[in-house]
C-alpha positions in Angstrom: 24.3 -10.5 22.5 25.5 -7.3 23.0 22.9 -4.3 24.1 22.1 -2.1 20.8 21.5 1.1 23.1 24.8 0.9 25.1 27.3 2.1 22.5 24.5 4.3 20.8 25.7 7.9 20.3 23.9 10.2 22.3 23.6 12.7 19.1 21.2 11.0 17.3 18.8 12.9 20.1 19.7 16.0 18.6 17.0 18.6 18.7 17.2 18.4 14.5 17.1 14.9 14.5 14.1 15.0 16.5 12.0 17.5 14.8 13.0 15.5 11.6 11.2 12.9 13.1 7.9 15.0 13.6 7.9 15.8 10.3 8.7 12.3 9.1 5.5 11.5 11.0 3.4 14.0 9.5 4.6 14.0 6.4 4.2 10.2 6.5 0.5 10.3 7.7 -0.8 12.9 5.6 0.5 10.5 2.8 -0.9 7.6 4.6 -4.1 9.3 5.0 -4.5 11.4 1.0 -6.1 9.0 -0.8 -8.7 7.7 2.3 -9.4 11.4 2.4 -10.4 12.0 -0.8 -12.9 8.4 -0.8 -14.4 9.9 2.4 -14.8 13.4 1.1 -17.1 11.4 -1.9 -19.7 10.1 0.7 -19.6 13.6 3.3 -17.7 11.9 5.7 -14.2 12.7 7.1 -11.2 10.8 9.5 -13.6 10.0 12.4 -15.9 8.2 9.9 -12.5 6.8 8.7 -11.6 5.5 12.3 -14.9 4.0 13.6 -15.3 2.1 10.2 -11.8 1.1 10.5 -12.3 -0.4 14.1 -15.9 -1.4 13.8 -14.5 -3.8 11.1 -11.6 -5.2 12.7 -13.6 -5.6 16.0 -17.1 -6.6 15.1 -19.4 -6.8 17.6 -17.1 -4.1 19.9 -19.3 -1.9 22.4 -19.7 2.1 21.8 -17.6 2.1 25.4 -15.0 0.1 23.9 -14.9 2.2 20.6 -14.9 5.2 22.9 -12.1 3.5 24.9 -10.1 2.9 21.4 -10.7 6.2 19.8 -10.2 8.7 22.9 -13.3 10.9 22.0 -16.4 12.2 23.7 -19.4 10.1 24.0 -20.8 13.8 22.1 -18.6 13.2 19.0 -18.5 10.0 18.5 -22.5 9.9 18.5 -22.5 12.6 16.2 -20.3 10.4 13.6 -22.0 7.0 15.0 -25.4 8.6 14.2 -24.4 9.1 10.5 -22.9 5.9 9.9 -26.4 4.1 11.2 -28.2 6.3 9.3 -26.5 6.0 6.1 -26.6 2.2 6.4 -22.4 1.4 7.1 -23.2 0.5 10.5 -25.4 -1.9 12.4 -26.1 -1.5 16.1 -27.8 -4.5 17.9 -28.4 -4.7 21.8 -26.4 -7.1 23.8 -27.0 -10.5 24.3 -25.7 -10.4 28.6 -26.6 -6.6 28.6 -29.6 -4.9 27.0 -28.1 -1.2 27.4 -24.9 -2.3 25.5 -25.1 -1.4 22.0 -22.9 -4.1 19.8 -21.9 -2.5 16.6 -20.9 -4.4 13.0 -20.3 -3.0 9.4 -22.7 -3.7 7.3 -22.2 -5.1 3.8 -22.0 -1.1 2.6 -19.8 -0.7 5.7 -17.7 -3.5 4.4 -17.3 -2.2 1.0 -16.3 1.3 2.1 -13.7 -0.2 5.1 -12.0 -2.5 2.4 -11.7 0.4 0.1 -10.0 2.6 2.2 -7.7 0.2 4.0 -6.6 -1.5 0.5 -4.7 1.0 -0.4 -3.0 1.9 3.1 -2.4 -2.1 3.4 -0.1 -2.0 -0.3 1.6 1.1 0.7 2.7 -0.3 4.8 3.3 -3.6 3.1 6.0 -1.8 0.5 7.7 0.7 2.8 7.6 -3.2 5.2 9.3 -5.2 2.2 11.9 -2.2 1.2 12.8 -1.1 4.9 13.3 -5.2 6.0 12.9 -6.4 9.2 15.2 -5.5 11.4 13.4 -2.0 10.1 10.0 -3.2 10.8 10.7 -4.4 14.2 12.4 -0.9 15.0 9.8 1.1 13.7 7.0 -1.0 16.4 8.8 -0.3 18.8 9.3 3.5 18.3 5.5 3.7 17.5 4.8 1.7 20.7 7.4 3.9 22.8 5.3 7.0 21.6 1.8 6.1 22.5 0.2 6.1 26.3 0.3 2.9 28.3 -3.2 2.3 27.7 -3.0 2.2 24.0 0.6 0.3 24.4 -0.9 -2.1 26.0 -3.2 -3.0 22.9 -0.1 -4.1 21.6 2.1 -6.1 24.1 2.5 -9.8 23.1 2.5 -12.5 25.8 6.1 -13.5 26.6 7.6 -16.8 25.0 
């Protein structure tokens, strides 16, 4: 099979294709994010509520170091956003089974409610732009995404080899 990169045309690194491609992915993510936005605005909370709920559901049980570890932030600002969530009753802390410092964190049936509402809606609009772009699309647009983050988050991603 030939190589896909070996005939490309070096001017599709043009310095306007590129900045078309920043504001693909900010036009693209302000779109992705409007309607989460204005759900999190309802209950006084804004995109780090969004990302710890996010996270705290699709790893329950994950340590505040690991949530730190995923999200990039401060220990300061994520206890700040951590503190609110507790308080408000969307998330449940519990010590550690092995390790009595570690704090294990889980949505709680409020938590639940809020992270399916906001993700339903982001879900429906990645699963249409999946079905109309196809495949071969999908496939290109991981590995773009994955050739733009760190190798720490890339590695998140990497699938064993077959």
């Amino acid at each position: 099979m030939a190589d896909p990169k070996a005939g490309a045309n070096p001017l599709f690194l043009r310095d306007e294709d590129l900045r078309a491609a920043i504001e693909l992915l900010f036009f693209g993510y302000r779109d992705f994010t409007a309607r989460a936005d204005v759900i999190l605005a309802k209950q006084g909370f804004g995109r780090a509520h969004h990302r710890v709920i996010y996270f705290v559901g699709r790893h329950p049980g994950i340590t505040v170091s690991s949530l730190l570890d995923i999200l990039g932030i401060t220990k300061q600002s994520l206890s700040r956003v951590l503190s609110q969530l507790v308080r408000e009753n969307y998330i449940l802390q519990k010590k550690g089974t092995q390790d009595g410092r570690q704090r294990l964190l889980y949505l709680t049936d409020k938590g639940h409610e809020l992270e399916k509402l906001l993700t339903t809606e982001q879900r429906a609009r990645i699963a249409a732009a999946y079905k109309d772009a196809g495949a071969v699309a999908v496939d290109g647009f991981r590995k773009v995404m994955l050739g733009i983050m760190n190798d720490s988050a890339r590695r998140r991603f990497k699938t064993p080899e077959k």
